[in-house]
TIKE-203112 format. One line per field, with one value per residue: x, z, y of N, C-alpha, C in turn; residue in one letter. Coordinates in steps of 0.02 Angstrom, whole numbers. Layout:
! residues N
n_x <- c(X/...)
n_z <- c(Z/...)
n_y <- c(Y/...)
ca_x <- c(X/...)
ca_z <- c(Z/...)
ca_y <- c(Y/...)
c_x <- c(X/...)
c_z <- c(Z/...)
c_y <- c(Y/...)
mimar <- c(A/...)
***
This chain:
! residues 78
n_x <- c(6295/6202/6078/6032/5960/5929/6029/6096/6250/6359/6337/6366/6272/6185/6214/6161/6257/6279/6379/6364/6429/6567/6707/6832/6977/7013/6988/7044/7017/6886/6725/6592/6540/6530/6458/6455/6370/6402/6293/6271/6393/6424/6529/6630/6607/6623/6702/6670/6739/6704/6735/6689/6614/6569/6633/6712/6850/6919/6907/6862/6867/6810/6845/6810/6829/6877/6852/6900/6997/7043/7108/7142/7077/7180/7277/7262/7332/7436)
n_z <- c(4166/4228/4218/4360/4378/4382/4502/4674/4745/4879/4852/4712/4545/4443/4334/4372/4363/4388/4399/4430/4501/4415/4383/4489/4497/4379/4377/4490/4625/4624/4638/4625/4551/4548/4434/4418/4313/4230/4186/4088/3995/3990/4044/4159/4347/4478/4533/4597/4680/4718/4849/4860/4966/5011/5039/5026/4919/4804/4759/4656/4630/4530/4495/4451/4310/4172/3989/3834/3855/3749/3634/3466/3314/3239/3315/3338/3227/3128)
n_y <- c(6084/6200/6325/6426/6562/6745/6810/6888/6907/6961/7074/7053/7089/6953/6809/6654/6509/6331/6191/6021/5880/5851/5769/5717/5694/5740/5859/5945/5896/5953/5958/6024/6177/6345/6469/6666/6760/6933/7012/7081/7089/6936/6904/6797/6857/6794/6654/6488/6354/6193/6040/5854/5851/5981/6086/6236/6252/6353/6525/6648/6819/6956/7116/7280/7255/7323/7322/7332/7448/7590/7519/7458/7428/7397/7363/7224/7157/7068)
ca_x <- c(6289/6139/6061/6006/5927/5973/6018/6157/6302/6401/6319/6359/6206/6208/6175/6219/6271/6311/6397/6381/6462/6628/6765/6849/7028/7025/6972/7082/6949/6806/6655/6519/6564/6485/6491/6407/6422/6396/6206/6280/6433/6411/6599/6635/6625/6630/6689/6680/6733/6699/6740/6644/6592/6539/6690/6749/6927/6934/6877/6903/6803/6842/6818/6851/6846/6870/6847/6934/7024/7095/7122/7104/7081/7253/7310/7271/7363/7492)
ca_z <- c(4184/4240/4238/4419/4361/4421/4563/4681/4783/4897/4789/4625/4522/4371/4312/4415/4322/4422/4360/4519/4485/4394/4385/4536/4478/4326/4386/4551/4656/4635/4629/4594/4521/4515/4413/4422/4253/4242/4164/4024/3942/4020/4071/4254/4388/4521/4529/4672/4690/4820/4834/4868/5051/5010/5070/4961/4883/4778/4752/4605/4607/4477/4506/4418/4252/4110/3940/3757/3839/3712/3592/3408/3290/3216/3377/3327/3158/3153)
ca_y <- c(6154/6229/6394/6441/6633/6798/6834/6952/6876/7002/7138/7086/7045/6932/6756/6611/6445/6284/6134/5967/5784/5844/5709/5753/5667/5780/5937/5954/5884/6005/5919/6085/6244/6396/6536/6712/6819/6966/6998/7138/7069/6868/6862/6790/6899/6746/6599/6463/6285/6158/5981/5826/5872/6066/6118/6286/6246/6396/6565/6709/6856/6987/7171/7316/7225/7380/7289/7375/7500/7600/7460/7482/7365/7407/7316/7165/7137/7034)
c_x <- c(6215/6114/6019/5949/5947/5981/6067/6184/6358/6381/6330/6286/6225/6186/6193/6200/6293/6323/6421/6437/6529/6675/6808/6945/7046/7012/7007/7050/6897/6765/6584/6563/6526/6513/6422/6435/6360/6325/6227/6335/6458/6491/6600/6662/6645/6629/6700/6677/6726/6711/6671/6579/6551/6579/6720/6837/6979/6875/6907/6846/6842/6799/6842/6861/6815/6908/6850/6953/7080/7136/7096/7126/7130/7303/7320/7279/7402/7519)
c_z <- c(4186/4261/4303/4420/4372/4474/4601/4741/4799/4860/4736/4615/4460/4386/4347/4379/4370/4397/4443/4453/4450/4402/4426/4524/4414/4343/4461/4584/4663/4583/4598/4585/4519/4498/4416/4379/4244/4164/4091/3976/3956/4021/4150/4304/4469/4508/4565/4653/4745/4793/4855/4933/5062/5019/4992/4971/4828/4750/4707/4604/4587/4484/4476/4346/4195/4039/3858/3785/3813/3650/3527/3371/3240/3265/3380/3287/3177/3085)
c_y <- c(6170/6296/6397/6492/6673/6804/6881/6880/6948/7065/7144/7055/7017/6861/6688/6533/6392/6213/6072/5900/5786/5802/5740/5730/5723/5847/5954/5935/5915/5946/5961/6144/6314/6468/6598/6761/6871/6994/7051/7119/6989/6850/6849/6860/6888/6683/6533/6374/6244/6066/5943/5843/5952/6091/6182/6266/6294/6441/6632/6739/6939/7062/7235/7316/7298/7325/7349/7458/7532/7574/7473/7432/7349/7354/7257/7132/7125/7058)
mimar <- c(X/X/X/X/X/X/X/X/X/X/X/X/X/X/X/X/X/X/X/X/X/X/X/X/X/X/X/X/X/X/X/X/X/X/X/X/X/X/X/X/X/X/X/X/X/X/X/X/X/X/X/X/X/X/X/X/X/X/X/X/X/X/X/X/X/X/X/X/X/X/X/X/X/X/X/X/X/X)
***
């Protein structure tokens, strides 16, 4: 994994991480990965695979993301 720096994609902005050479048998065939998190609470806000060739094979990009709503820490006693 490698930190790239900041930068924006489609208008988000945030941190972009890229991971090449992945075991392509173990990981569905993606070969590079990249992720772009989000520069204030570093969860993914994109995330793009591609196989050997460059070719994109999958794409998740996360919008909207509202984090503890409403949630109290009663909530999470078991």
């Amino acid at each position: 994994m490698e930190f790239k720096g900041d930068t924006a994609v489609e208008g988000l902005k945030g941190l972009l991480l890229e991971a090449t050479g992945c075991d392509t048998a173990k990981y569905h065939g993606t070969w590079k990965e990249i992720l772009l998190l989000d520069p204030d609470n570093h969860l993914p806000v994109l995330i793009e695979q591609f196989d050997s060739s460059g070719e994109l094979i999958h794409r998740v990009r996360i919008k909207d993301l509202k984090l503890n709503r409403g949630l109290k820490e009663e909530d999470f006693r078991l």
